[in-house]
N, C-alpha and C positions, 0 to 999 in steps of 0.2 A: 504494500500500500504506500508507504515511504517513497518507496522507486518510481511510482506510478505520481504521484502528488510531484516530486522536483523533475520528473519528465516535463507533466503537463505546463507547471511553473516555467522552466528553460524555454519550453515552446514558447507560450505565449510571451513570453520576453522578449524572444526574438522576434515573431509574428508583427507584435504588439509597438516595435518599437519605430522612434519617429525617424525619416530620415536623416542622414547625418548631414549639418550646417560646416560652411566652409568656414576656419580659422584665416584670419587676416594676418598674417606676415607686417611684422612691426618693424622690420629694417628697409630703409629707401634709399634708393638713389634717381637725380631727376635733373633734368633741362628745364630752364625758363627763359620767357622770351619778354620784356616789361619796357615801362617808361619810367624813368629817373628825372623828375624837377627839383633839378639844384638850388632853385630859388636864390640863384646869385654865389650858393657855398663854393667858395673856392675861384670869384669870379667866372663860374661858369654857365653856361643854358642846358637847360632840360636836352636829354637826350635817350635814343634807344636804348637797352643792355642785354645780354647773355647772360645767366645764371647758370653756375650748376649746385645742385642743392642736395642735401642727405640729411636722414631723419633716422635714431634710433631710439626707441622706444625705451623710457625707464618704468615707469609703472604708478596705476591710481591714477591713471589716462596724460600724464605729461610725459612729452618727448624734447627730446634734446636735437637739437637742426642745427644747421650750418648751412649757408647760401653764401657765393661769393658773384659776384656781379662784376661782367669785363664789359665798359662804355664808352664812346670815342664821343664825348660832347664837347665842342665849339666854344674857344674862349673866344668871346667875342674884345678883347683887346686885341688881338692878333689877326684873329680871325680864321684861321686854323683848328685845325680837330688834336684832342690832348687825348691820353689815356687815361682810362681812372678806374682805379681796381678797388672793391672794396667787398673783402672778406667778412662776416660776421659770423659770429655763433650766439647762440641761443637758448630759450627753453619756451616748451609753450604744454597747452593744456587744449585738452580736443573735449568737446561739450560732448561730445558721443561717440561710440569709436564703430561704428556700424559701415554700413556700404559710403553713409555721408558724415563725414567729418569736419564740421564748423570747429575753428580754434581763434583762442587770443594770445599771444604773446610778448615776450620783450628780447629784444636782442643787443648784440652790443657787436660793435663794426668797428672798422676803421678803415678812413678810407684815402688811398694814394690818388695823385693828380702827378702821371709824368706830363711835363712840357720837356721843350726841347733844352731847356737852360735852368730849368730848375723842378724841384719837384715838392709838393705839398701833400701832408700828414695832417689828418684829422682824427681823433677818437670819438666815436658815436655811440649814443643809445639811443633807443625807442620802443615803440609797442608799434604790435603788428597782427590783424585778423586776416581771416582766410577761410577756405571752403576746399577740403578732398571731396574726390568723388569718384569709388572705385566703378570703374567701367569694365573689370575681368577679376576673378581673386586676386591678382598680384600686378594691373594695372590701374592707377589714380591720373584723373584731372584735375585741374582746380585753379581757383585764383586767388591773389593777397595780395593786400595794403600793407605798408606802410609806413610811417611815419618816424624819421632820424633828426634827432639834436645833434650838432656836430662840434668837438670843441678842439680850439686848437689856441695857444699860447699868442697873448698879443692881439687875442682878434677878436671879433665880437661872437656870438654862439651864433651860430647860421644852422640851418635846415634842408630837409630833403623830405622829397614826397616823392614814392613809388610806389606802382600797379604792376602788378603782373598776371601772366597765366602759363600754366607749365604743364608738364607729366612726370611721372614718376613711375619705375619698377619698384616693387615688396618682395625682398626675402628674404 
């Protein structure tokens, strides 16, 4: 009777049981393609940028990211295109960690300006929102703001506003 009761038990366990949901892959790597208004930082004009960006996962839904952003924006003293590289790492917090992924975060940058004769360092923070949005188990789109205080010795605090939209692999 024993035998016959964790028979019938095992069966319907297995019968009984709900499909299996896919686990989301909490490590990224990704491209982005945005706009950077310098709002004058650095004397220079808003411009396109390159990102490449990675996100791993620590847990209690925050992750740890890193975007670095390559931009050739226009000093308009010159008038010529400068380079301007600016690294950041970060931490952020995902409001839900499902197919859609709404987060806020803060980052901290810094960001180079080569010209041809000289070259400018700034240190930066800010906060930053955004939207995943897994389009495969282990493919994400998505977009994010935001917003950089920029400081640099001598100068007065200047700003930056960027938009982007990217992709991302999980694994």
């Amino acid at each position: 009777m024993r035998t016959l009761l964790c028979t019938l038990g095992l069966l319907s366990a297995l019968f009984g049981a709900l499909p299996a949901q896919a686990q989301f892959d909490n490590h990224s790597l990704g491209v982005s393609l945005g706009y950077m208004n310098f709002q004058k930082t650095a004397g220079l004009e808003g411009g396109m940028f390159l990102g490449l960006e990675g996100s791993y996962y620590i847990e209690g839904g925050f992750d740890f990211v890193s975007l670095t952003k390559l931009s050739f924006p226009k000093d308009p003293i010159t008038n010529k295109r400068v380079v301007g590289v600016a690294p950041s790492a970060g931490i952020r917090y995902l409001f839900l960690e499902e197919s859609i992924r709404p987060y806020a975060g803060a980052d901290l940058s810094y960001l180079f300006v080569f010209r041809s004769d000289t070259t400018a360092q700034y240190v930066g923070i800010g906060p930053n929102v955004g939207l995943d949005l897994f389009v495969t188990d282990s493919v994400s789109v998505g977009v994010r703001g935001q917003y950089i205080f920029y400081i640099a010795l001598n100068e007065e605090t200047q700003q930056s506003l960027a938009f982007s939209a990217g992709a991302a692999a999980y694994f």
